[in-house]
N, C-alpha and C positions, 0 to 999 in steps of 0.2 A: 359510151357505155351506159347502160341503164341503171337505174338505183340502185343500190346493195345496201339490204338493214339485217342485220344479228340479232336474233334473238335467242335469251337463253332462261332458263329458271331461277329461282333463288337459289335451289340445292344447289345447282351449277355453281352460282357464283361461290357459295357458302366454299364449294369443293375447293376450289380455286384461289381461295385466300388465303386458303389454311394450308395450300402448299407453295404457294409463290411468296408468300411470307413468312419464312419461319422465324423461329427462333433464332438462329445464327446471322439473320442480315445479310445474308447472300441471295443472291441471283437463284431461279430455278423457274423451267419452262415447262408447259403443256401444250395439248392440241385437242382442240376442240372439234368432232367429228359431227358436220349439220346433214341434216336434210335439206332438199331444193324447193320453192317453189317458183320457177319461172313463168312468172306474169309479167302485169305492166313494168314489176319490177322486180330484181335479184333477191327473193327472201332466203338465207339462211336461218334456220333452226335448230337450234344444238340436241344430237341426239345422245351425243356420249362423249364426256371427259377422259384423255390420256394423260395422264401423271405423268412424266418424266422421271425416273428415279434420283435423287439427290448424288447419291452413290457410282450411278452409269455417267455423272456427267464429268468431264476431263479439268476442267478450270468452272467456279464457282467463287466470282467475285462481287462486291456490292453492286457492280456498275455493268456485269459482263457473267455470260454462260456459255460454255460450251459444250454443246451434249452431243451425244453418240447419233452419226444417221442411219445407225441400224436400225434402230427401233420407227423408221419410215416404211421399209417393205410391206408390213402386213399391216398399217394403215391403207398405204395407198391403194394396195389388192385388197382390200376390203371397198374402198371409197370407189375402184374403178368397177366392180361386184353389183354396187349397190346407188350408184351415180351418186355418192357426197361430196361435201364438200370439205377440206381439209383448213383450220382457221391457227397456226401457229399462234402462242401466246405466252408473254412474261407479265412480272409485277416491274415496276417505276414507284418509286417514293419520293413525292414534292416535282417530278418529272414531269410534266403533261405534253409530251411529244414524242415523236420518232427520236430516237439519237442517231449518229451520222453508224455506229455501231448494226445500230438497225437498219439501217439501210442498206448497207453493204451484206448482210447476213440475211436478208429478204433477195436480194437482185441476185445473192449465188446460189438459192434454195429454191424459190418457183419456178423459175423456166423450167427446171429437172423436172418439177412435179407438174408441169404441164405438159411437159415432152413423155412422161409415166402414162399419163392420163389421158392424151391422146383429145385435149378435148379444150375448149373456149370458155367452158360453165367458171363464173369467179370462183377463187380460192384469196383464200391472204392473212394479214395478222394482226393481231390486238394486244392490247395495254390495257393491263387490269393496275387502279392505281391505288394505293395505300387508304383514302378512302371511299372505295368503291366503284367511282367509276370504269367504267370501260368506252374504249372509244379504239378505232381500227381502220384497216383499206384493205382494199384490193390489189396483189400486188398481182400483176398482167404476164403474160408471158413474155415479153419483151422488158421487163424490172420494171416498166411504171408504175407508180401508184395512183390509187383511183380513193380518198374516201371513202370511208361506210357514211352511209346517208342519217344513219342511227345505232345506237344499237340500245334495244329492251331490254330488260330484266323482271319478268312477269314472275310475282308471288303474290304475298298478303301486299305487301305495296307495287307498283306498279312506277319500275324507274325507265323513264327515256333518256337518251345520254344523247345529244344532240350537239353540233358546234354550235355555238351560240352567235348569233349577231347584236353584240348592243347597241350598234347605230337604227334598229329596226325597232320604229315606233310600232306604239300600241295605239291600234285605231280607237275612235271613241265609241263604235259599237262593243270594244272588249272592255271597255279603260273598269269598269265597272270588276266583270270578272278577275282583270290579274289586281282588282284593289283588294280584293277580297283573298282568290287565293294565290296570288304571286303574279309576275311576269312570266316565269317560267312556267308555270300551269298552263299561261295562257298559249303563249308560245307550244308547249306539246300538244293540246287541244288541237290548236290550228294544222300541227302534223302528221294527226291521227286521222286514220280510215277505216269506220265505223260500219260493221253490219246489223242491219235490225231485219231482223225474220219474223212476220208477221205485224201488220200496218193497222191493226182495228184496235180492241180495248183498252190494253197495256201498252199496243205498238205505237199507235200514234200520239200519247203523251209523250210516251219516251223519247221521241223521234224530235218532237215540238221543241223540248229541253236541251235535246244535244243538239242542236241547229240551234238552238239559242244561246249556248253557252259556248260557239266560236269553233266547234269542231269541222275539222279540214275537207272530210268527205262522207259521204255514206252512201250504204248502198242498202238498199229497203229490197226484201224479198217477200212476195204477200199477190199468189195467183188470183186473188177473190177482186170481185166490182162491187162495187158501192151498192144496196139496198135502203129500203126506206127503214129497215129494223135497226141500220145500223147507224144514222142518223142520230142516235141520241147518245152516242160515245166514240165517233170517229172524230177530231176535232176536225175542225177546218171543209167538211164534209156539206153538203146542200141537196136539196130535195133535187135542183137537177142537174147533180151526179148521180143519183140512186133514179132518176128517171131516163137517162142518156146510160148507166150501167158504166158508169167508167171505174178503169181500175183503181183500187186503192192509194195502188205506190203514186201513179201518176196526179191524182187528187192531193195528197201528200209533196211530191216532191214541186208541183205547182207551188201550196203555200210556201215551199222554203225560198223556193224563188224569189216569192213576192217579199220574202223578208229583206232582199238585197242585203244579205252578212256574210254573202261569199263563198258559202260553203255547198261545193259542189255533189252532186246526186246522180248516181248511177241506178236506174230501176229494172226490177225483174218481178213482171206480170207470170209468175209461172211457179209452179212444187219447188219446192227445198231440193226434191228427189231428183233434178239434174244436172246433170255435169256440167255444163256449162256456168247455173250456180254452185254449186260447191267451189269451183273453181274460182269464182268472184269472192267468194267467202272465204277464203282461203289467205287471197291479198291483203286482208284486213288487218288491222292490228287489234281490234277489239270486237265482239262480238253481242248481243244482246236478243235472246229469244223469247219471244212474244205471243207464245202458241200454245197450243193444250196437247199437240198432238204427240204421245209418247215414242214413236221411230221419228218424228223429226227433232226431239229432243236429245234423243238420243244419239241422233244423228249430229246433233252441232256440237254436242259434248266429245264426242270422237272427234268429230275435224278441228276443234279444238287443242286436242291432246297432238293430232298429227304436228301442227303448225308452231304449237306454242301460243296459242291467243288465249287471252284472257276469257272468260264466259260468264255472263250474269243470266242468269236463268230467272222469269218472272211467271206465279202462278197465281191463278185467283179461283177461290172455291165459294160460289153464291148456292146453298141449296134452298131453295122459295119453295113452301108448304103446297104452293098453286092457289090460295084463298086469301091472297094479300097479307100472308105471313113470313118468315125466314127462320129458318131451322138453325143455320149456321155463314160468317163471314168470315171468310180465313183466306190469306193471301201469304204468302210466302217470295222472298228474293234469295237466290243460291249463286255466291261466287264460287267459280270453278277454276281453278287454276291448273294447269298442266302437270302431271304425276302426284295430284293430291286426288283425293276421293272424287267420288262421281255420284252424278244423281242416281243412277244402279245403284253401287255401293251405300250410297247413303238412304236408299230405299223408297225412294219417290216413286220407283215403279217396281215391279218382277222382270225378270225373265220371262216367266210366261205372258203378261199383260205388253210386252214388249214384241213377242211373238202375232198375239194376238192383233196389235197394232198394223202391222207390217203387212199379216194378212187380210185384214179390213181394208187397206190400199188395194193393196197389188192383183186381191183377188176378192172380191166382195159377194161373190155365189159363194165360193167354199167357206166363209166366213160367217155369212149368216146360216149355211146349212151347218156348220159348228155348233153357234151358238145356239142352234133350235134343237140342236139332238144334244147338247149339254157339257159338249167338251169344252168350250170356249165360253166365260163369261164375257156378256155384251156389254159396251160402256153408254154410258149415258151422252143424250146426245142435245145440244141446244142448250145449252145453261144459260141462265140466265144473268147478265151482266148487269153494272150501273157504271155510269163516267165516275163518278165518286170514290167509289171504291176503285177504280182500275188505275184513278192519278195519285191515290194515294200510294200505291205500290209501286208506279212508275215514278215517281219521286220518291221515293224510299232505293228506287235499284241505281239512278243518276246520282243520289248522292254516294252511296255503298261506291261508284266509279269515282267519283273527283276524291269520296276520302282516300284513296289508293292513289293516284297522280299525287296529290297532296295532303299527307294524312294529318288529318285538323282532331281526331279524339285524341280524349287522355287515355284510354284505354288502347292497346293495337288491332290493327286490323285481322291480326289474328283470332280472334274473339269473336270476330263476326262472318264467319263463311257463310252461316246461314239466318237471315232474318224473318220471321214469322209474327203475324199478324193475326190478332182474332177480334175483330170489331164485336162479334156476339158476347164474346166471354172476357171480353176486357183484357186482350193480352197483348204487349210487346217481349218479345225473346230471342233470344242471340244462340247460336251456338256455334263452335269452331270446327276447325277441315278435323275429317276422320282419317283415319292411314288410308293411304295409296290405292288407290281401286286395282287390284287383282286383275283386269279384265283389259284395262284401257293404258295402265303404267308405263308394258311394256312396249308402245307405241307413241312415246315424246318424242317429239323434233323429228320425225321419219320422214316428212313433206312430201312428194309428190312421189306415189306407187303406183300402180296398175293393179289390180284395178284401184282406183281413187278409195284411200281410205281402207284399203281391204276388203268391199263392199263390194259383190258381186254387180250387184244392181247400175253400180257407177262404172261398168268395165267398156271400155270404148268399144261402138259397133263395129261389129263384124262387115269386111270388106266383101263384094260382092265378087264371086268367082267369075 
C-alpha cells in the first residue's frame, strides 16, 4: 500500500479536544470527513468534523465508547457522493497505542464501510492524545492495519506527528541544524516535501536555504531559462546557462545535487497553470511562492486551502526613479494557513486586478484592447530587482517556516501571519491572520475535484469523439 498522511487544521484539532476530553473523563468518539489526494501517495485532508453526541452513545467509560451506527448512513452517502474519506477517531490519556479494544472495534467496522463504498481508496482511525498528538492507520478491507505515514496539524505552528526512530542517527551534514532546533526538527525537515513556485529572485534563495537546512524533497516550478539579466540574482546561475538558455529549475536543481545533502528534486520547466503541476503541488506538504503574478497567487492560495498545506507567500516591491534613484523598498512574507484569511481577503490584490490578471494570460489581444480603451488598469511590467533585497525576504520567509515546525519566539506565531519590510522608510512590522476569507474557507480539505480546484481552466481535456 502506498503512503497514507492526515492532515488536518488547528480548528480541527481545537474541535476535537474539547469533545474527546470532557469534563466527566469518559470516552467519546468523532469522524473526521477528508478529502483525497492520490498521488505518489494517500493524502487525506480533513474537510469536516462529526461529533458524536455524548448522550446518543450507549456505554461511555474511561477506557471504552460505544456509539450508535446510525449515525454512519449519511456519512457514508455523503463520503460515497463526494469520493471521501471516512477517519474514525477517540481521545487516549497517557495511552499512545491501539488497545486490543481497538482493534477489535476497527476489524468489525471497515470491511462494512468498504463493502458501503464499494471502493479500495484507504479509510481508518486515529488517536488524538491528551496532549495533542495524533497518530493513526489504515484499517484495509480485510481488518489489517497499515500506519499513517504522518499525520499534520497545519495552523500558527506547524506539528508533524511522525513515529519516531531513536536508533536513527543524525548525519553530520544535519548535526548542526537539530543542535540548534532539536532532533525532531531535523527529523520532520528530512520528511517534508516542499514546493517552490518560481526559481529567480526570492526563488532561488529560498530554495538554496531549504536544501540547506535538510529538507526531504522539493519540487521547483519556474517555466522561464536563464538570461544574462538574470545573472545578478539567480544564485548558483552562470553566463553559460543564460548563453545555452537553460531552464532555471534545472540550473537550480543541478546545484542541490552538487550539495550531495540528499535531498531529492522533482522539476517543472512549465506555467503553474497546469494540471499536471497542480497535481505535483498538491503532494506537498508545504508550499512557498516566489512570484509577482496575481492568478498564480491566487492560484496557490486556493490549492492551498483544497489540500490543507501550509503557504508562505513572498513579495518584493523595488520602485527605481530610472535615474539612479529609488522611490520605495518594501518587501512583504504572508503565512497562509488553511480557513484563515487569504491574500484576497487581506487585500494584496482586487477582485478586479485578479480578473485582469487571468486575462493578460489567457488572452493578451483582449487585454491590451482593455487596457487601451480604459476598462482594464495595465500593471507594470519589469521591475526592477536586487539579490540583497530578495535574500533578505527569503530569509525572513525560511525562518517565518522553521519558527512554525519549532517555535523559538517569546511572542506566538500568531502575531506574525504577516511580515512587512520597508528598507526606504525604516520599518519592520508584524500583523496577525484576519478572520476566514469568505471566498476560499468554504473549500478546506475538499482535495481532488474535477475540475481541479474548481477551476475551469484545470478541467481534464475533453476525449476525442
Amino acid at each position: 500500500m502506498a503512503p497514507v498522511t492526515l492532515t488536518l487544521t488547528e480548528s480541527h484539532q481545537a474541535e476535537l479536544r474539547q469533545h474527546l476530553f470532557p469534563a466527566d473523563k469518559l470516552e467519546a468518539v468523532a469522524f473526521l470527513i477528508c478529502g483525497r489526494r492520490d498521488g505518489s501517495r494517500h493524502r487525506l485532508s480533513v474537510r469536516d468534523v462529526v461529533l458524536v453526541p455524548y448522550e446518543r452513545c450507549s456505554v461511555r467509560a474511561p477506557d471504552r465508547v460505544t456509539w450508535p451506527t446510525d449515525v454512519l448512513p449519511p456519512l457514508l452517502s455523503e463520503a460515497e457522493r463526494r469520493g471521501d474519506a471516512i477517519i474514525k477517531i477517540h481521545g487516549h490519556v497517557g495511552f499512545d497505542r491501539f488497545s486490543e479494544i481497538d482493534d477489535h472495534s476497527d476489524r468489525e467496522l471497515f470491511p462494512s464501510i468498504y463493502c458501503w463504498l464499494a471502493t479500495d481508496a484507504p479509510h481508518g482511525s486515529a488517536i488524538l492524545m491528551d496532549d495533542g498528538r495524533i497518530f493513526g492507520r489504515v484499517c484495509d478491507a480485510l481488518g489489517q492495519f497499515h500506519p499513517f505515514e504522518r499525520v499534520t496539524v497545519v495552523g500558527d505552528d506547524l506539528r508533524v506527528y511522525a513515529p519516531q526512530r531513536e536508533d536513527e542517527p543524525v548525519p553530520e551534514t544535519g548535526r548542526r541544524i537539530a543542535q540548534t532546533f532539536g532532533k525532531g526538527t531535523f527529523a520532520a525537515l528530512r520528511a517534508l516535501k516542499v514546493g517552490v513556485v518560481g526559481c529567480s529572485g526570492t526563488g532561488s534563495p529560498t530554495i538554496e536555504m531549504l536544501a540547506r537546512n535538510g529538507v526531504g524533497e522539493l519540487v521547483l516550478v519556474d517555466p522561464d531559462v536563464v538570461e544574462l539579466k538574470n545573472l545578478n540574482r539567480i544564485l548558483n546561475s552562470t553566463a553559460a546557462d543564460a548563453n545555452t538558455a537553460r531552464p532555471k529549475v534545472k540550473v537550480l536543481a543541478g546545484a542541490i545535487s552538487a550539495m550531495g545533502l540528499g535531498t531529492v528534486v522533482t522539476t517543472f520547466a512549465r506555467d503553474l497553470f497546469a494540471r499536471e503541476v497542480v497535481q505535483a503541488l498538491a503532494d506537498c506538504d508545504v508550499l512557498f511562492g516566489c512570484m509577482d503574478s496575481i492568478d498564480g497567487r491566487h492560484l496557490l492560495n486556493r490549492l492551498a486551502t483544497f489540500y490543507c498545506i501550509p503557504y508562505f507567500d513572498l513579495g518584493v516591491k523595488l520602485e527605481a526613479d530610472g535615474q539612479g534613484g529609488v522611490d520605495q523598498v518594501a518587501a512583504s512574507v504572508h503565512y497562509l494557513k488553511p480557513g484563515g484569511s487569504s491574500l484576497l481577503s487581506r487585500h494584496v490584490y482586487t477582485g478586479e486586478q485578479l480578473r485582469a490578471a487571468g486575462l493578460a494570460r489567457t488572452d493578451p489581444t483582449s487585454y491590451r484592447r482593455q487596457v487601451k480603451e480604459g476598462y482594464i488598469r495595465g500593471a507594470a511590467e519589469d521591475r526592477p530587482a536586487v539579490i540583497h533585497v530578495n535574500m533578505l525576504i527569503a530569509s525572513l520567509a525560511v525562518n517565518e517556516f522553521l519558527a512554525r515546525l519549532h517555535p523559538f519566539r517569546l511572542e506566538p506565531n500568531g502575531e506574525f501571519a504577516v511580515r512587512r519590510v520597508s528598507l526606504s522608510h525604516d520599518i519592520f512590522a508584524r500583523e496577525a491572520d484576519g478572520e476566514p476569507c469568505p471566498a476560499l474557507a468554504r473549500h478546506v480539505g475538499r482535495g481532488d475535484v474535477e475540475p481541479l480546484l474548481d477551476w475551469p481552466e484545470l478541467s481534464l481535456p475533453r476525449k476525442a469523439a
